[in-house]
PAVEXTI-799280 format. One record per residue: x, y, z negated of N, C-alpha, C in turn. Coordinates in steps of 0.001 Angstrom, whole numbers, plus 500000, padded with zeros to 6 digits. Layout:
XYZXYZXYZ/...
//
This chain:
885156127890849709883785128222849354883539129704849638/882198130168850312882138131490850464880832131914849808/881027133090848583879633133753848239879576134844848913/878194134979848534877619136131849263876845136655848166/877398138343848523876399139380847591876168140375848442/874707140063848050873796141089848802873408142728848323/873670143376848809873714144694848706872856145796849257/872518146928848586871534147965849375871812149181850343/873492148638849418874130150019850385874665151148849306/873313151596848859873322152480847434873394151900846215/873934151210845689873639150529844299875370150067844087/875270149937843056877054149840842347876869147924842058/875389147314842390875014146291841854876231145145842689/876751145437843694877749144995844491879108144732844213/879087145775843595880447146039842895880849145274841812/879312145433840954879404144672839424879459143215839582/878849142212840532878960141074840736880478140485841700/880672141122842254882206141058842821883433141159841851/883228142377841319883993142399840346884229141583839123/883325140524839036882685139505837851883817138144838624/883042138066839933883502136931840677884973136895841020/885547138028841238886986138097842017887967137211841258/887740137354840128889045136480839295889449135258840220/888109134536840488887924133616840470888466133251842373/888279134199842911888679134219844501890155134674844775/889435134026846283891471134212846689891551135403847519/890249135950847817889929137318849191888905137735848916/888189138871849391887043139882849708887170139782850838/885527139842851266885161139960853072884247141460852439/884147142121853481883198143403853574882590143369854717/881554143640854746880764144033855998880650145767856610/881977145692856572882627146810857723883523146589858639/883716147276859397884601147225860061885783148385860152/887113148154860511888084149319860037887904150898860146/887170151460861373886419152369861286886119152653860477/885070151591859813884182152654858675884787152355857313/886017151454857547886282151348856068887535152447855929/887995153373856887888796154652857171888002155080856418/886835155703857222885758156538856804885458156945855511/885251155337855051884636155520853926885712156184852340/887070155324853359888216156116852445888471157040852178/888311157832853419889371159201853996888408160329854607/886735159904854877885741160810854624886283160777856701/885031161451857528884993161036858638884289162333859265/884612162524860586883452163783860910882435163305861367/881518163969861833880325163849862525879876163069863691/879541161837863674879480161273864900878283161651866278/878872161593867145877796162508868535876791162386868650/876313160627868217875101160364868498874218160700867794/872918161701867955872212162175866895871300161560866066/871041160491867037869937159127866068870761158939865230/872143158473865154872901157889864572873090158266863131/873280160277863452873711161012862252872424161206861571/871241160874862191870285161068861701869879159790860366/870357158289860822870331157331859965871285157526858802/872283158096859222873556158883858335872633159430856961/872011160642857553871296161711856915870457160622855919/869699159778856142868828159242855376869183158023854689/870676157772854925871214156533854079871741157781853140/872333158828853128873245159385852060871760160378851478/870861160337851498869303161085850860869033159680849801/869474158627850632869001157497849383870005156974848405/871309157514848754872525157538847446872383158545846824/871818159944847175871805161105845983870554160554845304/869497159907845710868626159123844739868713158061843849/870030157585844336870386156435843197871702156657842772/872181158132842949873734158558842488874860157523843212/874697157016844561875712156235844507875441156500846269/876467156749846557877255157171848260877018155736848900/876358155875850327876615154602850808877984153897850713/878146152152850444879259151994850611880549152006849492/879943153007848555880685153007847125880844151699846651/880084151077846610880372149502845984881369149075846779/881412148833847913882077148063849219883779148395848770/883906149441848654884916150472848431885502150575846818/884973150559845996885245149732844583886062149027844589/884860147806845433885348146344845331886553146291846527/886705146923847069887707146483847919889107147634846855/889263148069846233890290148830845602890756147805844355/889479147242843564889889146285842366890020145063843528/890056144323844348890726143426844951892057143871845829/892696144720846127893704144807846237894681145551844790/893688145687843716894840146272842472895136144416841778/894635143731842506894840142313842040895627141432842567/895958142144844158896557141447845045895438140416846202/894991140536845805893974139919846978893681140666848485/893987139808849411893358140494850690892006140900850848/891919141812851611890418142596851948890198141980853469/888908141598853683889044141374855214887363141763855748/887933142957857099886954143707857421886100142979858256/884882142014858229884081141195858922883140141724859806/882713142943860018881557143504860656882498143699862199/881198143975863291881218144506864206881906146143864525/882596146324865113882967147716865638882219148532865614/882337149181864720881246150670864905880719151123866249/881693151223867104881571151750868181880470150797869273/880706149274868663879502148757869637878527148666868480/878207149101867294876888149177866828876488150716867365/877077151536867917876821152542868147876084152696869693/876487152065870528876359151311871617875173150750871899/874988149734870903873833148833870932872300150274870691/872664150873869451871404152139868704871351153712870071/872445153384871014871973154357872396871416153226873074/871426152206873350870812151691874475869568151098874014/869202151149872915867845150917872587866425151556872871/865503151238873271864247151515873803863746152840872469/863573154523872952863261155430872295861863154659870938/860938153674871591859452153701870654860598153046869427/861608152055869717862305151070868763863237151993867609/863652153273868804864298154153867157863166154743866494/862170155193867138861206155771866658860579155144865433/860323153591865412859957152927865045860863152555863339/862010152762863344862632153087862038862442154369861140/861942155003861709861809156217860761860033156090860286/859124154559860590858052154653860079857915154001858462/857271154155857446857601153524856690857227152017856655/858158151735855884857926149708855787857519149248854380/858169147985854087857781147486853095858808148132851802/858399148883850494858508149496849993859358148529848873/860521149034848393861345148422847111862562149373846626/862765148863845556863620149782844619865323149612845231/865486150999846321866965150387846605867904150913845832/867757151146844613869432151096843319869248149237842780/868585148518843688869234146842843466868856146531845128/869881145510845209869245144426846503868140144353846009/867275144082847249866001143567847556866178142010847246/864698141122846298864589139735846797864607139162847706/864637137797847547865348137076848725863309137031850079/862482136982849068861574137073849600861197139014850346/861296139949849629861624140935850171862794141047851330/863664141225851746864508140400852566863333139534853491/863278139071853158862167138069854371861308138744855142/860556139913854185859101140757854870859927141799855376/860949142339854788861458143614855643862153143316856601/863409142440856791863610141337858091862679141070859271/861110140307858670860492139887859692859608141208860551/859235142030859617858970143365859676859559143953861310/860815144027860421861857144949861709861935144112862968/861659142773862911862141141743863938860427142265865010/859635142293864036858312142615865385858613143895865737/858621144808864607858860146384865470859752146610866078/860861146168866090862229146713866803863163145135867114/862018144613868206863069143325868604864497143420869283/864517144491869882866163144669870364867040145188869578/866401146204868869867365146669867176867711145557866685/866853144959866204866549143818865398867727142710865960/867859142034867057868907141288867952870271142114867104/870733143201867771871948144095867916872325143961866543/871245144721865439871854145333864416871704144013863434/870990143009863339870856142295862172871536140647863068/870946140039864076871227138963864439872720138810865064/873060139879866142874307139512866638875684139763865621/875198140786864739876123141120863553876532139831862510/874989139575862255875389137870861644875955136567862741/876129137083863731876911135542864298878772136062864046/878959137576864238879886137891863918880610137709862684/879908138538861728880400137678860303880847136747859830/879579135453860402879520134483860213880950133708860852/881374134147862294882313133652862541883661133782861661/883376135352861483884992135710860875884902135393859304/883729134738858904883706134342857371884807133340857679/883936132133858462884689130932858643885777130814858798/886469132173859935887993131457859922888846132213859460/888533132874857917889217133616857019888921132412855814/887750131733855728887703130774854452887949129571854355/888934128953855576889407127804855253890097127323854748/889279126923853127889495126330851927890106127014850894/889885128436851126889927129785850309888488129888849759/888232130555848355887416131178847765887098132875848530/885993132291849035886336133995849885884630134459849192/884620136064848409883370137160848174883508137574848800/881922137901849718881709138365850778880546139537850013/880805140577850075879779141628850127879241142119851389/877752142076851696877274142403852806875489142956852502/874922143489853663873712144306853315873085142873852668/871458142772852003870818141986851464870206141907852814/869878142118854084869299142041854819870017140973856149/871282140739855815871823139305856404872506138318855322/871925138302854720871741136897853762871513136167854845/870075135988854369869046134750855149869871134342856498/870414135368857147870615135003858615872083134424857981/872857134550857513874498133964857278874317132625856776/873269132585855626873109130990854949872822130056856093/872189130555857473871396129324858186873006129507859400/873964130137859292874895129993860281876520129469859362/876490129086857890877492129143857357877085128295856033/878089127666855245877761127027853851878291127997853145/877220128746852168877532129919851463876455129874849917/877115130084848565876035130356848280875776132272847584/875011132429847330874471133505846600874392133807845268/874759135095845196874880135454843851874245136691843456/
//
């Protein structure tokens, strides 16, 4: 069986429901990849691409607003699942080709993230219906972002959910913004 908890990035709300659930599992999935789960350990330098450090800049502006570092949850939960003995397993895409994908994207499409959207409180996941408008949102403004960073990421996941959870209890922490897309590629439920 695989759950899924949806996350903002900034919020410990990840942590607290994982940490509830783990007893009960045989693994943690994260939606990183070893890169960033170094990173997030062992602190990282500056990456070249300036859009990039620039999304940097404004994910860690929205953890000093909710006191919580991107990723802190992810990183929690992956420390109380290995003080338990449980495997950690890193499910995301390579940094380096999400990095890849955000240079070869059309300038109006980065441009187009720094406009504001649909507005919610990120010290919790977003609803499953929020999730829907900010999803469909990004999917008109930034259809090739949108592909790279949210759709091809969920076929990835989705794969390496599957062939880490056969017939394991596997918690999966991942953004609230590939929910929707993992439930329609995987039998998962939500928590």
């Amino acid at each position: 069986m695989i759950t899924l908890i949806g996350t903002s990035h900034v919020s410990m709300e990840g942590f607290e429901k994982a940490s509830a659930a783990l007893d009960g599992a045989d693994c943690l999935a994260l939606e990183l990849c070893p890169s960033r789960y170094y990173a997030l350990r062992h602190g990282s330098g500056k990456p070249k691409d300036i859009f990039f450090r620039i999304l940097l800049w404004l994910q860690k502006d929205m953890g000093k607003k909710t006191g919580v570092q991107p990723g802190a949850d992810m990183l929690k939960a992956a420390e109380l699942a290995e003080s338990k003995g449980k495997p950690v397993f890193l499910i995301d895409l390579p940094m380096e080709e999400i990095m890849l994908s955000l240079q070869k994207a059309p300038l109006l499409e980065k441009i187009s993230l720094f406009l504001p959207g649909p507005d919610f409180d990120v010290s919790r996941a977003p609803d499953a219906e929020s999730v829907r408008k900010i999803n469909e949102e990004f999917r008109k403004r930034s259809p090739f972002l949108y592909e790279r960073l949210i759709a091809k990421r969920n076929s990835y996941m989705a794969d390496n959910l599957r062939r880490i959870s056969g017939g394991k209890n596997v918690i999966a922490i991942v953004g609230a913004g590939h929910i929707p897309g993992l439930l329609e590629l995987i039998d998962a439920k939500v928590i």
